[in-house]
VOMIVO-654699 format. One record per atom (N, C-alpha, C): y, x, z. Coordinates in steps of 0.2 Angstrom, whole numbers, padded with zeros to 4 digits, always signed. Atoms other than C-alpha are relative to their C-alpha. Layout:
YXZ
...
! end
This chain:
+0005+0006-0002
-0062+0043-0120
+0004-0005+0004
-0003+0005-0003
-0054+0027-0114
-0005-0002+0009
+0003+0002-0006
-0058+0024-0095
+0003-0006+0002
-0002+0007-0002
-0047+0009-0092
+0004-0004-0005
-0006+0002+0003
-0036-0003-0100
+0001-0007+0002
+0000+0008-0002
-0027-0020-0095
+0006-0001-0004
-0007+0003+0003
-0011-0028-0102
+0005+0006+0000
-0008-0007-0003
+0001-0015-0094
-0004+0008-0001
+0000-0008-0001
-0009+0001-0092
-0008+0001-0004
+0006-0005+0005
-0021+0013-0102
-0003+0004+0006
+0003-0007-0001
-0032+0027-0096
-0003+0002-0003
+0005-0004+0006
-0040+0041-0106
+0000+0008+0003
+0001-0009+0000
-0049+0059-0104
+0003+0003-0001
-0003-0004+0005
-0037+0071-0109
-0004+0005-0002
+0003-0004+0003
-0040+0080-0124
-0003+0008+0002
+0000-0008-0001
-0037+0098-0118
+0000+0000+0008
-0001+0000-0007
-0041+0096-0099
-0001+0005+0005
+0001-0005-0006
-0037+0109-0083
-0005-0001+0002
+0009+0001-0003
-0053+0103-0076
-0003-0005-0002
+0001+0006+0000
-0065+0092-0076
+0002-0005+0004
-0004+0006-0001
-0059+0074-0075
+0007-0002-0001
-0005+0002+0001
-0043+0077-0078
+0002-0004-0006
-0003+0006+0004
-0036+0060-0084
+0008-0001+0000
-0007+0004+0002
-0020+0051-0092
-0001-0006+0001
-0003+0008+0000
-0014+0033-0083
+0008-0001-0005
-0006+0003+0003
-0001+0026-0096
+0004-0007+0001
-0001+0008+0003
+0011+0011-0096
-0003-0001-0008
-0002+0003+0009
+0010+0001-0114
+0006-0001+0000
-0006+0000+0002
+0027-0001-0111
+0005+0004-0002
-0002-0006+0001
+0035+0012-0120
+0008+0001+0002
-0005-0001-0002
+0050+0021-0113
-0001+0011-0001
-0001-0006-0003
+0055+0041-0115
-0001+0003+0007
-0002-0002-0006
+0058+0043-0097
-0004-0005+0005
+0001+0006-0004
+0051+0035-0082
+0005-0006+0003
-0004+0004-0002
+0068+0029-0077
+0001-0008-0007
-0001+0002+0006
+0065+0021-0094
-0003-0006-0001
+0005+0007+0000
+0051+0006-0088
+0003-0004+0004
-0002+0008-0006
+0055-0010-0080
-0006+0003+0004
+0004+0000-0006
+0047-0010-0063
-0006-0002+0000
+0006+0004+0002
+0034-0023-0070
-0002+0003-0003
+0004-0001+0004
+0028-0013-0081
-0006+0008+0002
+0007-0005-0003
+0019+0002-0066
-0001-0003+0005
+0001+0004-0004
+0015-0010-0057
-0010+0001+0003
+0007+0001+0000
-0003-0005-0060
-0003+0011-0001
+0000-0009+0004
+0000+0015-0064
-0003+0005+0006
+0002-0004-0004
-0002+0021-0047
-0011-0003+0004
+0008+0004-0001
-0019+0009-0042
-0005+0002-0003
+0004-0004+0006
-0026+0016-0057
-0001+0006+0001
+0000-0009-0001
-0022+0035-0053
-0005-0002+0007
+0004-0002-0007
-0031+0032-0036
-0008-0004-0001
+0004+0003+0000
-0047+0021-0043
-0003+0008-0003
+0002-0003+0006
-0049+0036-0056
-0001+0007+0003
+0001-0004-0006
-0046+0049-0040
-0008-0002+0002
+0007+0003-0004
-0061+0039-0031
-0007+0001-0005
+0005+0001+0005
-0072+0039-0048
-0001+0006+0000
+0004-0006+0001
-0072+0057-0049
-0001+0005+0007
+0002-0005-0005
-0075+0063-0031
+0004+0004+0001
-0005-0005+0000
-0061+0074-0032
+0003+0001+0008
-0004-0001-0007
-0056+0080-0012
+0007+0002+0000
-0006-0001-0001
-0042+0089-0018
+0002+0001-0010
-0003+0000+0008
-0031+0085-0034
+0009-0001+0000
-0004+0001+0002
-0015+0083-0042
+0002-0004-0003
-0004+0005+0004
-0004+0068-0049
+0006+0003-0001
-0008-0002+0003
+0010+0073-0059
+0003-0006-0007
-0004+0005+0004
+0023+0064-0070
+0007+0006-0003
-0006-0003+0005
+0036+0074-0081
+0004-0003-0002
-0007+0003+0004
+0054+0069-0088
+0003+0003-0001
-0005-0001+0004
+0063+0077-0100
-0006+0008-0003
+0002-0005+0004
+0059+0094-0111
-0001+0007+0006
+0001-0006-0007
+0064+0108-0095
-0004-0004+0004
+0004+0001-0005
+0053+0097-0084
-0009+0001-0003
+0008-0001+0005
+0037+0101-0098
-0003-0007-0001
+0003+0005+0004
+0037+0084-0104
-0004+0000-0009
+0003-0002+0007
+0027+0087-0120
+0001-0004-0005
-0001+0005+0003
+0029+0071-0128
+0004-0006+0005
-0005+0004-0004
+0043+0058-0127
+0000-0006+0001
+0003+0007-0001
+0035+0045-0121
-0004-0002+0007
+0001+0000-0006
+0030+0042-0102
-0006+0001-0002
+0007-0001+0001
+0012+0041-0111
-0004+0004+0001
+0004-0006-0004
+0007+0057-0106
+0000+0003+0006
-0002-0004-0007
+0014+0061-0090
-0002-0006+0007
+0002+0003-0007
+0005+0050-0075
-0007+0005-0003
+0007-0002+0004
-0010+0062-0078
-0004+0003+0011
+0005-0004-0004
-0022+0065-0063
-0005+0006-0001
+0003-0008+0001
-0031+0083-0061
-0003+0000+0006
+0005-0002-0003
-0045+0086-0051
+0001+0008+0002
-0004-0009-0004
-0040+0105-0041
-0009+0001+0000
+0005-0004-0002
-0054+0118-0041
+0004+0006+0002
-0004-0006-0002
-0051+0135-0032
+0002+0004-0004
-0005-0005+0006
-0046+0144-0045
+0006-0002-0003
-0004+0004+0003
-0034+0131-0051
+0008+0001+0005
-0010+0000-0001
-0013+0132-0049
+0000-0004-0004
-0006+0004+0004
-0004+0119-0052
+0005+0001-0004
-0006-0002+0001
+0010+0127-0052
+0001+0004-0006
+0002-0003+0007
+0007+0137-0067
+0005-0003-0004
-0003+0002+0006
+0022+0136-0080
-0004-0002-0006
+0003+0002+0006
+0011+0136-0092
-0007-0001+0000
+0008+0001-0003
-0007+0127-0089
-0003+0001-0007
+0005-0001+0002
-0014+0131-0104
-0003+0006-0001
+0002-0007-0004
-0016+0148-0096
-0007+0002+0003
+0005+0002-0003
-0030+0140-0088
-0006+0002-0001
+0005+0000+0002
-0048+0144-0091
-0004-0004+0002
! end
């Protein structure tokens, strides 16, 4: 479900999400890696991650960003990895593997 979008950046539901609200902010500028976007193009990535914090009330959450395959980049495309989470007590982030999660 799309929650934002402008020239540079997307937002969307993620499909299989750790909790509720857990969203994905994207650039549109495609790059493998974050070192991989001109500066102009997150210019709007973090703004977005804290407007989408405020929306869902969440007191305590996590922002994460992955790069490369050992860091659990899933896809190689910065597209998925600005992903806000919403924390509940039962929730680990740390979790090798979040779809561990229930």
């Amino acid at each position: 479900m799309k929650l934002f979008e402008s020239d540079k950046t997307f937002a969307f539901l993620d499909i299989g999400p750790l909790s509720k609200g857990h969203a994905l902010v994207i650039p549109k500028y495609h790059g493998a890696k974050l070192a991989d976007i001109p500066d102009d193009q997150l210019t709007e990535i973090l703004p977005t991650l804290k407007k989408l914090v405020n929306a869902t009330g969440a007191v305590d959450y996590n922002i994460l960003q992955n790069n490369g395959t050992i860091a659990h980049q899933q896809v190689h495309h910065v597209s998925d990895e600005f992903q806000s989470i919403p924390s509940r007590p039962t929730h680990d982030p740390y979790l090798v593997n979040p779809t561990a999660i229930n």
